[in-house]
N, C-alpha and C positions, 0 to 999 in steps of 0.2 A: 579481427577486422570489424569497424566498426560502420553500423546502421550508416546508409546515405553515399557512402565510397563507392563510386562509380571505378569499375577495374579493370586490366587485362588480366585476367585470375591465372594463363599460364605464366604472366613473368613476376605476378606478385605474391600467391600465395605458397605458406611451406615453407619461407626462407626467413623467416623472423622477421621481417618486416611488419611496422606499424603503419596506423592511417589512421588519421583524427575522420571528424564528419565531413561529409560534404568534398570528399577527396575525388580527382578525377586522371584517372592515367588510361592514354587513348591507347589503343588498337596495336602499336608498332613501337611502344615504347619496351626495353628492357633493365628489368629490372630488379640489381643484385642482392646481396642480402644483409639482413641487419639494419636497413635505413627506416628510418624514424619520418614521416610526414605527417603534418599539422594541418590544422583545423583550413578546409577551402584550400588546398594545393591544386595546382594545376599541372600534371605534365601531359606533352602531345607532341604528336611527327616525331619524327623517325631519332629517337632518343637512347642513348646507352648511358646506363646511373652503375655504377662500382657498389661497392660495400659501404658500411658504417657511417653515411651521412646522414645530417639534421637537414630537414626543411621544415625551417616556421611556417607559423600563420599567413595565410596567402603569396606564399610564393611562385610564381609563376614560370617555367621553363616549356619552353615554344614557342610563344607567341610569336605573328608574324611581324616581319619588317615594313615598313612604310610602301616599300616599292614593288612587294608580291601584291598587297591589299590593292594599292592602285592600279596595278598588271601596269607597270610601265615595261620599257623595253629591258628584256633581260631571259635567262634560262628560266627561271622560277614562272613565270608563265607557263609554260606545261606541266600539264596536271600528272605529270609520274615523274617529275623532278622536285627530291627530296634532300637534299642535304642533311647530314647529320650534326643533334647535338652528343657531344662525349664529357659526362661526368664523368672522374675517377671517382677515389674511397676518402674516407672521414674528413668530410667537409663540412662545414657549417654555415646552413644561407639561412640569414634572418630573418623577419617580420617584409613580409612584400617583396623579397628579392625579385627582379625580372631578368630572365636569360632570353632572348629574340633568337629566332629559326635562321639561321645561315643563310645568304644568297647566293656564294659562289662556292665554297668550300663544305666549312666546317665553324661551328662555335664548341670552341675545347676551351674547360675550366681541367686543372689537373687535379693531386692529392693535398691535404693537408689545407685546402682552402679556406679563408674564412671570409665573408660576404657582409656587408653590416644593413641594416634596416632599409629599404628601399633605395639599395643600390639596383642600377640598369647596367647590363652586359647585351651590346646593340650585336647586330648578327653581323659573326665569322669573326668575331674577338675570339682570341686565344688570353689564358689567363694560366700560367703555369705554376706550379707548386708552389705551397708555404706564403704566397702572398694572402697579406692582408688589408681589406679596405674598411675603411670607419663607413659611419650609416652615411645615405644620400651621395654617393659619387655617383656620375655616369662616366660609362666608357664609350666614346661613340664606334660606329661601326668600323669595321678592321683593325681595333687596336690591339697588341701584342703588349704583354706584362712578363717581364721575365721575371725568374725565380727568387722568391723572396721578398720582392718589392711591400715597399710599407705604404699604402694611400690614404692621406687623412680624408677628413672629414667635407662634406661637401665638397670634393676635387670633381671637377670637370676636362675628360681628357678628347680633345679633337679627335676625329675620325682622321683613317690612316696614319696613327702617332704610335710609336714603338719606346716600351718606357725598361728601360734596361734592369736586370739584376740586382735584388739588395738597394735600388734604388728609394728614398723615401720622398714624397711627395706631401708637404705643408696643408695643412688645411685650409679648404678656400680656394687652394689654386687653379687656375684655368692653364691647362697646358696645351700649348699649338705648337711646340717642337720638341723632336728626339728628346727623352732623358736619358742619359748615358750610364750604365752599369755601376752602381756605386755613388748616385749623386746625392745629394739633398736641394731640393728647387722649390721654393714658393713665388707666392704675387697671381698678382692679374697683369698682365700675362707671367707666366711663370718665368725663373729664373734662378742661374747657379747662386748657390751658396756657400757650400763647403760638402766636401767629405762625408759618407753616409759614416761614420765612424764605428760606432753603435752595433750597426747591422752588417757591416762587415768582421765587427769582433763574433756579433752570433750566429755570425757563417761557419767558423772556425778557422777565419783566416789571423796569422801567428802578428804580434808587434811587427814583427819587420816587414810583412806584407803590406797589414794596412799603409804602412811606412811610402812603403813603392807604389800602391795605389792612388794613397794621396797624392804624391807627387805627380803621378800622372794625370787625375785630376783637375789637377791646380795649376797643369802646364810649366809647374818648375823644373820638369824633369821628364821631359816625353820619353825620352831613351834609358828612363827605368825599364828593371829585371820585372816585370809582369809574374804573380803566380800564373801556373798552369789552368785552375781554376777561374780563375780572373781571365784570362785571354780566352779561353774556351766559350765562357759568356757573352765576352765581347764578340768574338765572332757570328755566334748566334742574334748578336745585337745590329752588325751589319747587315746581315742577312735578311731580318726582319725588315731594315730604313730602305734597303738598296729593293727590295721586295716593290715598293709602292707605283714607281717608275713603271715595270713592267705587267703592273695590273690595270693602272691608269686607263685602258683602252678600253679595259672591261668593263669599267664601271660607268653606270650612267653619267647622262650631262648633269640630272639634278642633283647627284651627292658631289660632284667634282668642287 
């Protein structure tokens, strides 16, 4: 441990965990083992961090959202309402990643994730395994990433947007509707293009899969054989869009 790390010594010390200078992990954070933190990290509130992740150089996980700091109307006004953030294990967040404190829920990043340089994860974004974002994308608040998704570079995804499965995402693109499991979309505003092809071979789904996905896809063939796989994400992909409808009420006037 090094000079200047400000700590909770019961969930950081003893487990192999590093800490560059000037590290700061608040009161209620816990803290697994094996993770590597850089120079100026910041975690705080009510936090759970897994095994074997990297955080660069000023990354920040807690910070509040717009709407606590303001106290507008909501739960997060009272001072013992905490929501949680949930890291899993061997992740990798770059140089300034930002992860925001939850307002209704929960901000869950899963395993295998990789963060690119001053990307933002806005609060109660879920962000599920093996996804990757290039540097500078933001996620706005409540967005859902399903499993494996590829986000380039500078991507800007609207609050309450749900971006399917193995989908990949263009660099540049501004998205303000669903991506569907398996797409590829660029532009301002974004848009279908084809077939995440690629990323569905290094799913391990077989030629004649991706075969039937395309097709459904691509609307030549809605009443293709779906893998198992593939319709299981889908569903989860439903779930996430049909989700926003019945939060609507929760959410203030100003993010509406």
């Amino acid at each position: 441990m090094c000079d200047g790390a400000r700590l909770n010594l019961h969930s950081a010390l003893n487990r192999g965990n590093k800490f560059g200078i000037n590290v700061n992990i608040g009161p209620n954070v816990m803290l697994g083992r094996n993770n590597d933190l850089g120079n100026n990290c910041s975690i705080t509130g009510k936090v759970i961090i897994g095994d074997n992740n990297v955080f660069a150089t000023g990354v920040s996980i807690g910070c509040p959202a717009r709407q606590r700091v303001q106290n507008e109307p909501g739960p997060w006004i009272s001072a013992d309402y905490e929501p949680t953030i949930r890291i899993g294990s061997n992740n990798f967040f770059e140089d300034y990643v930002t992860v925001q404190e939850p307002l209704l829920h929960a901000t869950e990043i899963g395993n295998f994730v990789a963060l690119g340089a001053f990307t933002r994860i806005c609060h109660d974004g879920i962000v599920r395994d093996k996804v990757t974002a290039a540097s500078s994308c933001a996620f706005g608040g409540y967005v859902q990433v399903g499993i494996g998704a590829n986000i380039g570079m500078g991507v800007v995804v609207h609050q309450r947007t749900a971006i399917g499965a193995w989908a990949m995402l263009g660099a540049g693109a501004v998205i303000v509707k669903h991506v569907v499991p398996g797409a590829v979309v660029c532009g301002v505003p974004a848009s279908y293009i084809r077939p995440n092809i690629l990323g569905l071979e290094r799913a391990q789904f077989n030629k004649n899969e991706v075969d039937s996905i395309s097709a459904f896809l691509s609307k030549d063939r809605r009443d293709s054989t779906l893998p198992e796989m593939y319709k299981a994400e889908l569903d989860s992909f439903v779930a996430d869009v049909q989700k926003w409808e019945r939060m609507r009420p929760m959410i203030p006037r100003e993010v509406t």
